[in-house]
MARTI-155291 format. One record per residue: x, y, z of N, C-alpha, C in turn; residue number from 0; residue in three letters. Coordinates in steps of 0.05 Angstrom, whole numbers, plus 5000, padded with zeros to 4 digits. Example, Ala and Ser with C-alpha at 12.3 -4.5 7.8 and 13.67 -1.06 7.14 Angstrom:
REM MARTI-155291
{{5264,4886,5156},{5246,4910,5156},{5264,4934,5156},0,ALA} {{5257,4955,5142},{5273,4979,5143},{5258,5001,5157},1,SER} 
***
This chain:
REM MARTI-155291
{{5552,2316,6519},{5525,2305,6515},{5504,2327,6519},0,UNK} {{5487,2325,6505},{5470,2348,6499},{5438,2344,6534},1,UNK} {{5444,2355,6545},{5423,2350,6571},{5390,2361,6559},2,UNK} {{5393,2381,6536},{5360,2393,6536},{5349,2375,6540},3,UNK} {{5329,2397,6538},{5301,2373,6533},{5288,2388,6506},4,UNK} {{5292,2374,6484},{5287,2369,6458},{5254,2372,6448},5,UNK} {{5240,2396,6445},{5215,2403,6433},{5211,2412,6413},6,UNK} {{5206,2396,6395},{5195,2400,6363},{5156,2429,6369},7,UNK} {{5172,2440,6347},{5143,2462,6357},{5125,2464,6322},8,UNK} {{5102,2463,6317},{5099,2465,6300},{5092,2505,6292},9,UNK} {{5109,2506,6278},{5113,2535,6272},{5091,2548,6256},10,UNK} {{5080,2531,6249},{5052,2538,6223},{5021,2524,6228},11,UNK} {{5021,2524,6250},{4987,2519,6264},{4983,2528,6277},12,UNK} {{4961,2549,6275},{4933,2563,6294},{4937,2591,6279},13,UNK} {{4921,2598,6287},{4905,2624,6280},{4933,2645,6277},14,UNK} {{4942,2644,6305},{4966,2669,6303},{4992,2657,6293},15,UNK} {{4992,2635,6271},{5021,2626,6266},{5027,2645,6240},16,UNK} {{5062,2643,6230},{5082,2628,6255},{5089,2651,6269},17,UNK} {{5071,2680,6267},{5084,2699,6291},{5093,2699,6319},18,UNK} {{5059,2689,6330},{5052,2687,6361},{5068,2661,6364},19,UNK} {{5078,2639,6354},{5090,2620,6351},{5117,2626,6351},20,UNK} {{5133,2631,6331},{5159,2646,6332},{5159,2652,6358},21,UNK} {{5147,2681,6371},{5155,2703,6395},{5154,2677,6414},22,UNK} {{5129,2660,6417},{5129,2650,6446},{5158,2627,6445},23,UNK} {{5165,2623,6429},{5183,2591,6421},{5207,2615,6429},24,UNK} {{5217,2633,6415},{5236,2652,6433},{5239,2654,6456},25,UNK} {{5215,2667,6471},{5212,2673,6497},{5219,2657,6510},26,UNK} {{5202,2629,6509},{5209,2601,6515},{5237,2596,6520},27,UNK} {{5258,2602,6498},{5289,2592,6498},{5305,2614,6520},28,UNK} {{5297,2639,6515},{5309,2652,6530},{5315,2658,6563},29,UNK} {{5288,2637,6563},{5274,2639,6599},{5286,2615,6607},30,UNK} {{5290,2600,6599},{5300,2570,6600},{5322,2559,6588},31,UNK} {{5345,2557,6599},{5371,2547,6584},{5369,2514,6586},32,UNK} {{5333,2501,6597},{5351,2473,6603},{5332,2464,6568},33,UNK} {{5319,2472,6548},{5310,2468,6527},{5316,2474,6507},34,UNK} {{5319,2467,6476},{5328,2465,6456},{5299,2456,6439},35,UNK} {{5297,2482,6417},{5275,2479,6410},{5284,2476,6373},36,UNK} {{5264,2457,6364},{5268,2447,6335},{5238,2460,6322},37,UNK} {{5240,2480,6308},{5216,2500,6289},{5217,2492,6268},38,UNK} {{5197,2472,6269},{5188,2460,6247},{5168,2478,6221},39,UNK} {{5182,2479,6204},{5163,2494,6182},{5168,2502,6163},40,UNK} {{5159,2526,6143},{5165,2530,6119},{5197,2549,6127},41,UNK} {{5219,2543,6123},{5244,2553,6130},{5249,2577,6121},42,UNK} {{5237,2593,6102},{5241,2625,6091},{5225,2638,6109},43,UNK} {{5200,2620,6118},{5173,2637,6128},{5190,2649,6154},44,UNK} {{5203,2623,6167},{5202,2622,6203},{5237,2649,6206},45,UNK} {{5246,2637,6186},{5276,2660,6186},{5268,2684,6180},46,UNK} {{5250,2694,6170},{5234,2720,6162},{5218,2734,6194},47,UNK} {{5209,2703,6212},{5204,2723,6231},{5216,2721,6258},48,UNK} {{5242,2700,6255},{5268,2711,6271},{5285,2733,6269},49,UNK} {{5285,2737,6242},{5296,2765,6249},{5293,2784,6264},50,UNK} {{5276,2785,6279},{5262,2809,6291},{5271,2798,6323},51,UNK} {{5284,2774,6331},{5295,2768,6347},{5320,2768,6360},52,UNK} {{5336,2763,6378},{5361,2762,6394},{5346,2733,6412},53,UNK} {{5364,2709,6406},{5360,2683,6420},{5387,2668,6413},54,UNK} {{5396,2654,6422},{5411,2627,6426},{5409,2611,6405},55,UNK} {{5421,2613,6374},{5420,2605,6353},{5430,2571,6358},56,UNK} {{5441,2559,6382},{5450,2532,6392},{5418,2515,6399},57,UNK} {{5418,2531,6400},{5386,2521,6423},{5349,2521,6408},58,UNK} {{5360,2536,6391},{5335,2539,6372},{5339,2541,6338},59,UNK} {{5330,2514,6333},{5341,2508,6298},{5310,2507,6283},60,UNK} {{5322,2509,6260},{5296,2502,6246},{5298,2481,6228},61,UNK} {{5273,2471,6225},{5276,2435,6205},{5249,2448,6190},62,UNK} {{5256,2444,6164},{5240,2452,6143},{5219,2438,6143},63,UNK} {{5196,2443,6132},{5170,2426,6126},{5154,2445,6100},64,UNK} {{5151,2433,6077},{5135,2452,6058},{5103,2455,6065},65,UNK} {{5097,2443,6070},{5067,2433,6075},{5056,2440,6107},66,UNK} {{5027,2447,6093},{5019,2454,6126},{4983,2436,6116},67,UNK} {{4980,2429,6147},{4952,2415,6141},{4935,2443,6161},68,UNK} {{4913,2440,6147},{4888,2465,6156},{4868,2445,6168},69,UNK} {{4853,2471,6176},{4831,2456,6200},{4812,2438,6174},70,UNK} {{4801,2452,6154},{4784,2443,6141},{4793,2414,6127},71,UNK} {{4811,2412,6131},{4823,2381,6113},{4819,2352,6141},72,UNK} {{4808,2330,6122},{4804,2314,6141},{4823,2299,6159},73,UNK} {{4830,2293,6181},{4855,2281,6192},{4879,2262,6187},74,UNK} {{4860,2250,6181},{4866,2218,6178},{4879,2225,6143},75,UNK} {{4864,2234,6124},{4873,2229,6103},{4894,2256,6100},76,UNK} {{4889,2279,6116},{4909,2291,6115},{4941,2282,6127},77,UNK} {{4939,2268,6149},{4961,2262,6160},{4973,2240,6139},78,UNK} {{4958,2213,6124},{4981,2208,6098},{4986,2221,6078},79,UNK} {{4976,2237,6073},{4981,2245,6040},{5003,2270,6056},80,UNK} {{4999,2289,6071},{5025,2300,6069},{5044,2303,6092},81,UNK} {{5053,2284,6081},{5079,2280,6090},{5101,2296,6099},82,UNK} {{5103,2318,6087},{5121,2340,6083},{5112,2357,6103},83,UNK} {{5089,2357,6117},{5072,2378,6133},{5086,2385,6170},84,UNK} {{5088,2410,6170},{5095,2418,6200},{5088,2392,6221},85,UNK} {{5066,2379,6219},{5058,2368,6240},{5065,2333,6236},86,UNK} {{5071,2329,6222},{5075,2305,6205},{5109,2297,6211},87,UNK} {{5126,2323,6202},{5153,2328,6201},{5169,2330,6236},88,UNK} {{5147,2345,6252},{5155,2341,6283},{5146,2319,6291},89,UNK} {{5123,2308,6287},{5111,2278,6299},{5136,2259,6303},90,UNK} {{5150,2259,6275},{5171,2236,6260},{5197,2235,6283},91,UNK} {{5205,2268,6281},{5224,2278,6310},{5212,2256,6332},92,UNK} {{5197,2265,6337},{5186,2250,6363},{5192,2220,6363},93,UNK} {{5181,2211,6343},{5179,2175,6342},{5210,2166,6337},94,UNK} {{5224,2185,6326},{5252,2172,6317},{5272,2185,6350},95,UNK} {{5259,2203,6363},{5276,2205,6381},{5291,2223,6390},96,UNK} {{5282,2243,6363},{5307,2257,6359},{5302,2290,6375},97,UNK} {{5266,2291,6388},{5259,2304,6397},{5240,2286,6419},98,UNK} {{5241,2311,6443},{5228,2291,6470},{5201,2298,6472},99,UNK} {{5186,2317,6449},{5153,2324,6457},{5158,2345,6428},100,UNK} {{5121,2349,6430},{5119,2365,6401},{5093,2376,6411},101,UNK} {{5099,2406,6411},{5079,2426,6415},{5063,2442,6387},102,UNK} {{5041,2446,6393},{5021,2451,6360},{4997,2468,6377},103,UNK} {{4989,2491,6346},{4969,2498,6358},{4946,2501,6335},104,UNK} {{4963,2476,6326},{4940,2466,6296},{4914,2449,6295},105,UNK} {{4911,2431,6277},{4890,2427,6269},{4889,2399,6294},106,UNK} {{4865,2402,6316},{4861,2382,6329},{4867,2355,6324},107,UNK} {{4844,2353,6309},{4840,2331,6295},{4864,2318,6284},108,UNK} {{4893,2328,6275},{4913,2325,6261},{4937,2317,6280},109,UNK} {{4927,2326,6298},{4948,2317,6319},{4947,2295,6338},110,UNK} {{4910,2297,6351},{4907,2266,6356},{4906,2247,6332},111,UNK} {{4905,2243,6311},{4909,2233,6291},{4942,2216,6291},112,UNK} {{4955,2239,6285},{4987,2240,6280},{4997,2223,6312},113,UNK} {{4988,2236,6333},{4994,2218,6360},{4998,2191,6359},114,UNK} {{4974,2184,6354},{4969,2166,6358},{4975,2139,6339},115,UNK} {{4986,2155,6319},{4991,2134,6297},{5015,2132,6285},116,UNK} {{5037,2160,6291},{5053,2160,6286},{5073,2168,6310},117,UNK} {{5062,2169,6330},{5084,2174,6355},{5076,2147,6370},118,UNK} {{5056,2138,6365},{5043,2106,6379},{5035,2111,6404},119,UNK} {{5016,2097,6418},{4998,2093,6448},{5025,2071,6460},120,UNK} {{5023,2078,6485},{5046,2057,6501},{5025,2028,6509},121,UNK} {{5038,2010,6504},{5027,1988,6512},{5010,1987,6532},122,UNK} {{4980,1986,6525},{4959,1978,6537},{4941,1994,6546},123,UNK} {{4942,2022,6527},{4927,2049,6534},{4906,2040,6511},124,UNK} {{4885,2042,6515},{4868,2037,6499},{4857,2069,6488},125,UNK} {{4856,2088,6500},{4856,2114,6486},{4869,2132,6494},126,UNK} {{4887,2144,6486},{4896,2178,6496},{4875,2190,6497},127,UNK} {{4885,2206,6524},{4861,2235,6532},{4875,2263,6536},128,UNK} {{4862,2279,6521},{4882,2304,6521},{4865,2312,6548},129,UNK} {{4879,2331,6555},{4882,2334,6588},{4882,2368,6598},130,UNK} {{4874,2384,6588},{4884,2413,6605},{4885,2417,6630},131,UNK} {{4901,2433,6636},{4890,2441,6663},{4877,2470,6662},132,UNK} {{4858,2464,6690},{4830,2489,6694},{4845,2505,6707},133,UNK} {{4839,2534,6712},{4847,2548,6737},{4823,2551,6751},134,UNK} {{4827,2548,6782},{4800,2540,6800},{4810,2564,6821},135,UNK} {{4789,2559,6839},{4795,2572,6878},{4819,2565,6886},136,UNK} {{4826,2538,6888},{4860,2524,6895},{4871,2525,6876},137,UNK} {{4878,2532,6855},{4904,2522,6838},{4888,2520,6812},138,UNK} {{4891,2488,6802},{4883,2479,6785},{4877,2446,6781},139,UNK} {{4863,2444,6767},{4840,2419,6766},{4845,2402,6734},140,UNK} {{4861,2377,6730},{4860,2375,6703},{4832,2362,6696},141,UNK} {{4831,2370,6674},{4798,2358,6661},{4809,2334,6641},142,UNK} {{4801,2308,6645},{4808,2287,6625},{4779,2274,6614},143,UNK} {{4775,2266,6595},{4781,2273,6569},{4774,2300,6566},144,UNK} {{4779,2320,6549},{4772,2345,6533},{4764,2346,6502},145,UNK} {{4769,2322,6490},{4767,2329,6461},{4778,2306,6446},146,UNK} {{4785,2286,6462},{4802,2261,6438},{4785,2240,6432},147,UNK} {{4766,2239,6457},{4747,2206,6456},{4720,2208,6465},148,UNK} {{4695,2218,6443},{4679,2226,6441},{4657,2199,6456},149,UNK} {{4675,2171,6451},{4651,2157,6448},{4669,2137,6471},150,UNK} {{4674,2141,6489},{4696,2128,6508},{4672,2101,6523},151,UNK} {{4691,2089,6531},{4676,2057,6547},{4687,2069,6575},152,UNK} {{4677,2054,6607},{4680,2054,6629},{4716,2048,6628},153,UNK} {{4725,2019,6617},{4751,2017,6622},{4767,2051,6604},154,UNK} {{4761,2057,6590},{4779,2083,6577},{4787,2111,6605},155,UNK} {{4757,2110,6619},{4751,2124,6641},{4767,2123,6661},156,UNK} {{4772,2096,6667},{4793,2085,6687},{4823,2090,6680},157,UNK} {{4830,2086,6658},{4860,2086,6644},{4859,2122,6649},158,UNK} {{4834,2140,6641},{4838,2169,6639},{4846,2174,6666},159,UNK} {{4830,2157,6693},{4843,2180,6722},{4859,2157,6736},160,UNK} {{4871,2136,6724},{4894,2135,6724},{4919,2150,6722},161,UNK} {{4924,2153,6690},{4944,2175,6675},{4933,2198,6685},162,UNK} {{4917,2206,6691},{4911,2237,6698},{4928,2244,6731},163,UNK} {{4922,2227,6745},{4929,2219,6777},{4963,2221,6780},164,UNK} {{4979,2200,6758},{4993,2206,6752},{5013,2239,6746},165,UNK} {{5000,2250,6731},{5006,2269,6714},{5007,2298,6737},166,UNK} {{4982,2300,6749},{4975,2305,6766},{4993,2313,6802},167,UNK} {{5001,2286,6794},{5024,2288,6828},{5053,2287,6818},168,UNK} {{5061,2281,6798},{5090,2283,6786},{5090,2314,6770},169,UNK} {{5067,2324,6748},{5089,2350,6733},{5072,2367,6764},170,UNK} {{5051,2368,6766},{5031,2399,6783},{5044,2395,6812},171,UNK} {{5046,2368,6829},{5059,2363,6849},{5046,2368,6866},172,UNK} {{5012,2353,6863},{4990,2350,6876},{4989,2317,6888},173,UNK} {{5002,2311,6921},{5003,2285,6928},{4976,2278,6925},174,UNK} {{4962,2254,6923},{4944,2230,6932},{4928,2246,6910},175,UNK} {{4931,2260,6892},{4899,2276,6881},{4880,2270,6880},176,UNK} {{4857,2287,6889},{4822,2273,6889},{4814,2266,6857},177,UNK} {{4809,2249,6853},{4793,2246,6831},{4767,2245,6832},178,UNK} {{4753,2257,6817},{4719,2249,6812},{4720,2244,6786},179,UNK} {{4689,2235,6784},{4681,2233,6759},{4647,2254,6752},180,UNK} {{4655,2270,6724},{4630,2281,6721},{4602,2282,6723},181,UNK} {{4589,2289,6735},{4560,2266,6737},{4537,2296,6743},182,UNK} {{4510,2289,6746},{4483,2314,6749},{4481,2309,6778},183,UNK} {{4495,2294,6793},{4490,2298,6826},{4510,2280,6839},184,UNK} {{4514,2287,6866},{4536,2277,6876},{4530,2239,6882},185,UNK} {{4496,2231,6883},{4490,2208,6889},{4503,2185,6872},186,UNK} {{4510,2167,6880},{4518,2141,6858},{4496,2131,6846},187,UNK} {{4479,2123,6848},{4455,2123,6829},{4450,2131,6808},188,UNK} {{4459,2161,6808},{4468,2186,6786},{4471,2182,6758},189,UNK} {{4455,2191,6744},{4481,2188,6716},{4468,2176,6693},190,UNK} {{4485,2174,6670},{4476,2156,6654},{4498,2129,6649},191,UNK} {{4485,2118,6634},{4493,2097,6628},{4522,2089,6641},192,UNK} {{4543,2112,6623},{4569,2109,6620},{4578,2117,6643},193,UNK} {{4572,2132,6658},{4571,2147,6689},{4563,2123,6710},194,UNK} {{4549,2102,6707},{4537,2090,6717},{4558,2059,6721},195,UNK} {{4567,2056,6698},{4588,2031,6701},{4606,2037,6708},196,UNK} {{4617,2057,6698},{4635,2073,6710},{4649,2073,6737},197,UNK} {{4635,2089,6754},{4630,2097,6777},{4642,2073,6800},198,UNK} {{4629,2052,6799},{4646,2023,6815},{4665,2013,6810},199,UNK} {{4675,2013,6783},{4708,2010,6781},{4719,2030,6783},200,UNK} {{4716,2050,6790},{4732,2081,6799},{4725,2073,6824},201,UNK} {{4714,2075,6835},{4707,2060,6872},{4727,2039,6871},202,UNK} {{4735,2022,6864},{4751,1994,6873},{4776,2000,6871},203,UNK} {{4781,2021,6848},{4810,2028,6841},{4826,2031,6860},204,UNK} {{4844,2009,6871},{4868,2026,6888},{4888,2046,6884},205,UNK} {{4899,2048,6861},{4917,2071,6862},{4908,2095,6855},206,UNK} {{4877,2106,6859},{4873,2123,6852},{4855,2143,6885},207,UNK} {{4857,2162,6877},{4840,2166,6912},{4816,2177,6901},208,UNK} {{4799,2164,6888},{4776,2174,6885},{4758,2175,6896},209,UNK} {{4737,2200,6900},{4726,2217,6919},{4696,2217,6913},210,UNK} {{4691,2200,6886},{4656,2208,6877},{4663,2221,6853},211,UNK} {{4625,2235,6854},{4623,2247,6826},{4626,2270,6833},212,UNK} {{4619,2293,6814},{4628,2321,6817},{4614,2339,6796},213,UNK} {{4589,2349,6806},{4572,2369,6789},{4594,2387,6768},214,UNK} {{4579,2396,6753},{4600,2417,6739},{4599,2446,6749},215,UNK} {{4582,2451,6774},{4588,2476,6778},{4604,2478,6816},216,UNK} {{4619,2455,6815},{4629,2455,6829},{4669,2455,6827},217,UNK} {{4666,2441,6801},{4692,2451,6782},{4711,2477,6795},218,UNK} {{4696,2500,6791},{4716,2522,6796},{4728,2520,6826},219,UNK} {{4713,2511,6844},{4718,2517,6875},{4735,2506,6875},220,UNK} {{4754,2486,6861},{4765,2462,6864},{4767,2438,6879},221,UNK} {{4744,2424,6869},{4732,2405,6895},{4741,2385,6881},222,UNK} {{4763,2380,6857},{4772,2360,6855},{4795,2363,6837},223,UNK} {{4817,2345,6846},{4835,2347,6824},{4847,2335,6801},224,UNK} {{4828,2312,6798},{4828,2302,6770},{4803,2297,6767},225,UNK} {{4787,2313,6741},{4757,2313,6740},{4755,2292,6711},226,UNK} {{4735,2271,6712},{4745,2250,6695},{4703,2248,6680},227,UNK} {{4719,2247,6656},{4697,2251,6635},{4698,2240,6602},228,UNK} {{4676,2226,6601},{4687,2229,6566},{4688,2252,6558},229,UNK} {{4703,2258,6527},{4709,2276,6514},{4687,2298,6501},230,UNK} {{4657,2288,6508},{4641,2309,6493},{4639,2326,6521},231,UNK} {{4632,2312,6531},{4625,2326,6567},{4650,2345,6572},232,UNK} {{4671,2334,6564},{4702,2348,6577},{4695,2377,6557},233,UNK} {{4687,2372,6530},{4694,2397,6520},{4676,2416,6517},234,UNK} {{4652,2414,6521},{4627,2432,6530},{4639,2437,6554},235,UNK} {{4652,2425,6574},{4659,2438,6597},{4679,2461,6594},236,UNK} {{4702,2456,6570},{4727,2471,6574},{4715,2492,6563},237,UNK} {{4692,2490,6537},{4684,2508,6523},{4667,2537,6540},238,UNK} {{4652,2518,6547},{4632,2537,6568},{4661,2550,6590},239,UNK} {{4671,2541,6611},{4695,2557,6615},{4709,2582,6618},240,UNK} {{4726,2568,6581},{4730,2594,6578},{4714,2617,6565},241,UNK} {{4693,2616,6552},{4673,2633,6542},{4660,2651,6561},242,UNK} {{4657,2641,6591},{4640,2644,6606},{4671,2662,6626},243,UNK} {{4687,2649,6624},{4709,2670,6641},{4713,2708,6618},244,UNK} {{4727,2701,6602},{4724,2722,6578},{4696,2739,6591},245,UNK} {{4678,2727,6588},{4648,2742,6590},{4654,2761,6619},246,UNK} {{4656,2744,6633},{4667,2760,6668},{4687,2782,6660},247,UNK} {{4710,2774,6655},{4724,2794,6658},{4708,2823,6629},248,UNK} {{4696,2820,6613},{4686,2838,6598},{4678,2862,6611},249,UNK} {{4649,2843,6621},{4630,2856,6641},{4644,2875,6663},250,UNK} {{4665,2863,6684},{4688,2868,6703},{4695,2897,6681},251,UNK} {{4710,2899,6664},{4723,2922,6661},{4701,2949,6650},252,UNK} {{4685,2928,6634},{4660,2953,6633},{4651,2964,6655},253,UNK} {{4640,2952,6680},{4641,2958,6695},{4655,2986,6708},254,UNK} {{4681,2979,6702},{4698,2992,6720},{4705,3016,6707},255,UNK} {{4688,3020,6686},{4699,3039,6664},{4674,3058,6670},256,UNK} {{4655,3058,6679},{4625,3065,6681},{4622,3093,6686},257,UNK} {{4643,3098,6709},{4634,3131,6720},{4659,3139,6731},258,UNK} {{4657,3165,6738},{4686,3169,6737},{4698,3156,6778},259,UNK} {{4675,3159,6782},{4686,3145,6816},{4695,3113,6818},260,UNK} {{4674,3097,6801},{4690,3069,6786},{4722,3069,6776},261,UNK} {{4723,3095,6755},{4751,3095,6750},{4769,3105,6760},262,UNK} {{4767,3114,6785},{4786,3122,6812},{4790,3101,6826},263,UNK} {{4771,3078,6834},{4758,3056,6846},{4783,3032,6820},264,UNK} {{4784,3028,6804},{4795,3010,6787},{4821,3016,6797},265,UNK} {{4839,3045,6792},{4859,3055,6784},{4878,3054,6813},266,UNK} {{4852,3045,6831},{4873,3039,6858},{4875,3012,6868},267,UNK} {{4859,2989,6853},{4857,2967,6848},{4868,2951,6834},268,UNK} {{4874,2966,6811},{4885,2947,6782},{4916,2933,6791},269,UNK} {{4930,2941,6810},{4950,2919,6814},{4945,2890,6818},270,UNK} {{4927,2891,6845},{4904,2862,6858},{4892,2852,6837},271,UNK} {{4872,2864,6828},{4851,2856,6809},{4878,2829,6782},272,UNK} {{4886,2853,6771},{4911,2847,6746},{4923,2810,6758},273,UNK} {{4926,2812,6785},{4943,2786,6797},{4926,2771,6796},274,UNK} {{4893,2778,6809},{4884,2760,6809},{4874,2745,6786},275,UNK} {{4861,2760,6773},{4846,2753,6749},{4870,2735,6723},276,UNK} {{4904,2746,6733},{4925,2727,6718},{4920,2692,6732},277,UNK} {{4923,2689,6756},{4922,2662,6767},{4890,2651,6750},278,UNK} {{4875,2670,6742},{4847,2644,6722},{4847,2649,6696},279,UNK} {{4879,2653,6687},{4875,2662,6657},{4889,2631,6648},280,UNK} {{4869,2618,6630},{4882,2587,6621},{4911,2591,6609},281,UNK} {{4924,2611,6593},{4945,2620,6585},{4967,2606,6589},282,UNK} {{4960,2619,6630},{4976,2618,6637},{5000,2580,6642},283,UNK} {{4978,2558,6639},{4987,2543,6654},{4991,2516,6630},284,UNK} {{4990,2535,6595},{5000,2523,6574},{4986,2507,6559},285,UNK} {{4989,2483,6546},{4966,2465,6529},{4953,2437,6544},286,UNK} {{4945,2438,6528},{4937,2397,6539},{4956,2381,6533},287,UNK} {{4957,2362,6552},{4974,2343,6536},{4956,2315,6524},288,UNK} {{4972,2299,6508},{4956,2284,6503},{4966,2258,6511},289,UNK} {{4954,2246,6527},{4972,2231,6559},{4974,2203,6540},290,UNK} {{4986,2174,6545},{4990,2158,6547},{5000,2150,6515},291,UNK} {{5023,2167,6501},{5035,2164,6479},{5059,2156,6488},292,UNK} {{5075,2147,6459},{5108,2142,6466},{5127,2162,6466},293,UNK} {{5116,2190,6469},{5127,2211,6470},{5102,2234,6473},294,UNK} {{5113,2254,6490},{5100,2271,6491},{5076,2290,6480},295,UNK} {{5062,2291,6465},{5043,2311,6448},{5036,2332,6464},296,UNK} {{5025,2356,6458},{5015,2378,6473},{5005,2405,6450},297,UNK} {{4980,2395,6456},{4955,2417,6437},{4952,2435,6453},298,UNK} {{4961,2461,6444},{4952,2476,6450},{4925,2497,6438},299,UNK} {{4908,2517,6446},{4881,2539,6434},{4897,2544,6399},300,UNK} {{4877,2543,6384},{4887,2551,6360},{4893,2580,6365},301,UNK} {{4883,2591,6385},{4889,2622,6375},{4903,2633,6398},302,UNK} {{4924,2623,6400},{4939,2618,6423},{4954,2643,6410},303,UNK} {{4962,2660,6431},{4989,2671,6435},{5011,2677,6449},304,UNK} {{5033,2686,6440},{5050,2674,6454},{5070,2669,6478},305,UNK} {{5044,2677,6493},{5049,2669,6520},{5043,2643,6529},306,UNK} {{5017,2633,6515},{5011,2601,6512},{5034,2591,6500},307,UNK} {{5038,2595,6487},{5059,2581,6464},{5083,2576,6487},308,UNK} {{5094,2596,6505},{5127,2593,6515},{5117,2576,6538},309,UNK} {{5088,2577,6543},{5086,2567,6574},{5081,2522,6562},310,UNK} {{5065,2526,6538},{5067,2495,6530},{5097,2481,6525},311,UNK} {{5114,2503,6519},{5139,2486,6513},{5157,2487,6535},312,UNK} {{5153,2508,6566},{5163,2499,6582},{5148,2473,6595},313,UNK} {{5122,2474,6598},{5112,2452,6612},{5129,2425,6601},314,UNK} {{5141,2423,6582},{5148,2399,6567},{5178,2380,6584},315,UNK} {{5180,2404,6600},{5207,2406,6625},{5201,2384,6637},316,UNK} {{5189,2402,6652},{5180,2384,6676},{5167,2349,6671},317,UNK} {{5146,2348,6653},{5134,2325,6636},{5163,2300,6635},318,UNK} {{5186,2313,6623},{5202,2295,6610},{5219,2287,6634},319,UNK} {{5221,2306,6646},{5236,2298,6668},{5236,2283,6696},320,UNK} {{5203,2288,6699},{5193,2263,6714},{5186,2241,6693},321,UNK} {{5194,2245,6681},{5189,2203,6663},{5159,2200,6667},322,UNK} {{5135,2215,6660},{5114,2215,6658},{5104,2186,6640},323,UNK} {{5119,2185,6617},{5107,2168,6601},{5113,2132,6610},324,UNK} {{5139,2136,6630},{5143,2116,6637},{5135,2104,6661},325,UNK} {{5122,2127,6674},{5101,2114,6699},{5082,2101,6691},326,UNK} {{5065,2120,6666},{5041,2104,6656},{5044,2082,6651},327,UNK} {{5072,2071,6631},{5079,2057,6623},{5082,2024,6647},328,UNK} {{5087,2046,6668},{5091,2011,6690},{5063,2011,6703},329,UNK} {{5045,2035,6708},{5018,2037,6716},{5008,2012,6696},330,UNK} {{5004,2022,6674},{4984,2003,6650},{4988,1974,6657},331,UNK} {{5023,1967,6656},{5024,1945,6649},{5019,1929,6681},332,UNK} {{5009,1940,6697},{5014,1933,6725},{4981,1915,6727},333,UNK} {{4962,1926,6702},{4938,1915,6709},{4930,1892,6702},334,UNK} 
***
């Protein structure tokens, strides 16, 4: 009996496919004997850039797909009309079984789309929330929503740091996690509207340990570990982020490049610096997932490479193996 754990990868979405895709889905197999990976895609394209590899031909197959959907095509009508498409062709894996999660670093829109309609929401999720995790002062902080549910209600909010809480203390192995919710000051009064109704059914919630609200520039220190938001708020947050990390480390090496006593000053530092600055590189800690499906999803940066790529399809380990979907699954129906 076959023990992997079964990840459909889409081989032909994001910026660096199917190279950075290929290498990381390798790396991935080679670092990990407990996974078996299915490379979904155009089959001449993806054998053209295994060659350049040495991997475990048992463990890593490919399943053809002619068709690839692009950012510019609309979701919804892209996900029926082709059928044949990388992301369309692993979804199906997923819903039939035959794979336990499906990693992409395609077209957003195409994948919560495809999620949700063709892998299905588990009884009584009223929205999936894709989910990253931050790197902070402690560890890491997941941000729910990021990008799936622009126009979310108070109950969606609740279902998000639920599954997040979840997700949270089973794959990261963060007991009781703090939850907040996003807000312009720590007061309950605070807020708007949606922040506002909010806020008291996240107070009443028992299975959740929620702690209040949580400015956004308090994020990094890690003053909470499930930070709960609708999806426009989540993604101006992830956006600003990472733009604003990139910017640091710029500045940081210009810096260090300045004069020649700086670069004596770097060159006896760069081991420290190198470790540290790895623990706040998002890279490192893989894609979002997109929580409360009948199987796994996980978006990863379009321009992911493939170090994102090996680190999303290990995360998919851990995920399947605590029965993530089936906690939610007794969580939901518990209400």
């Amino acid at each position: 009996m076959d023990t992997n754990v079964r990840i459909a990868v889409d081989a032909m979405g994001g910026d660096n496919a199917p190279g950075q895709i290929v290498k990381g889905t390798v790396e991935a197999v080679n670092e990990r004997k407990d996974i078996k990976v299915l490379l979904v895609g155009k089959e001449a394209v993806i054998k053209e850039e295994l060659k350049n590899y040495n991997y475990d031909k048992e463990r890593l197959v490919i399943v053809n797909a002619d068709d690839v959907i692009t950012n510019d095509e609309a979701p919804v009508m892209a996900i029926r009309r082709k059928k044949d498409s990388s992301i369309v062709v692993a979804m199906n894996l997923v819903k039939s079984g035959e794979a336990d999660a499906f990693v992409s670093a395609g077209s957003t829109g195409a994948v919560l789309v495809g999620g949700q309609f063709i892998v299905g929401r588990i009884k009584g999720v009223e929205r999936p929330p894709l989910a990253p995790l931050l790197p902070t002062m402690n560890g890491v902080s997941l941000l729910i929503d990021c990008g799936a549910n622009v126009d979310a209600r108070p109950t969606h909010l609740v279902q998000f740091a639920k599954m997040g809480s979840i997700y949270m203390e089973h794959v990261v192995g963060i007991k009781n996690p703090r939850v907040a919710i996003v807000n312009i000051g720590t007061e309950e009064e605070k807020g708007n509207m949606l922040v506002k109704e909010t806020f008291p059914l996240l107070k009443n919630c028992n299975d959740i340990n929620f702690i209040g609200s949580i400015e956004a520039r308090e994020i990094p220190n890690g003053a909470a570990d499930v930070i709960v938001c609708e999806a426009f708020v989540g993604n101006v947050i992830l956006k600003l982020y990472e733009g604003l990390g990139g910017a640091l480390i710029s500045k940081i090496k210009t810096g260090l490049m300045s004069t020649t006593k700086s670069k004596i000053g770097a060159l006896l530092c760069k081991p420290a610096l190198k470790e540290t600055l790895k623990s706040f590189d998002a890279s490192e800690y893989g894609g979002a997932p997109l929580l409360g499906l009948n199987g796994l999803v996980v978006k990863t940066h379009g321009n992911s490479k493939s170090v994102e790529v090996k680190n999303s399809i290990i995360q998919c380990v851990t995920f399947t193996e605590q029965q993530i979907n089936e906690k939610i699954r007794m969580n939901i129906q518990e209400e």
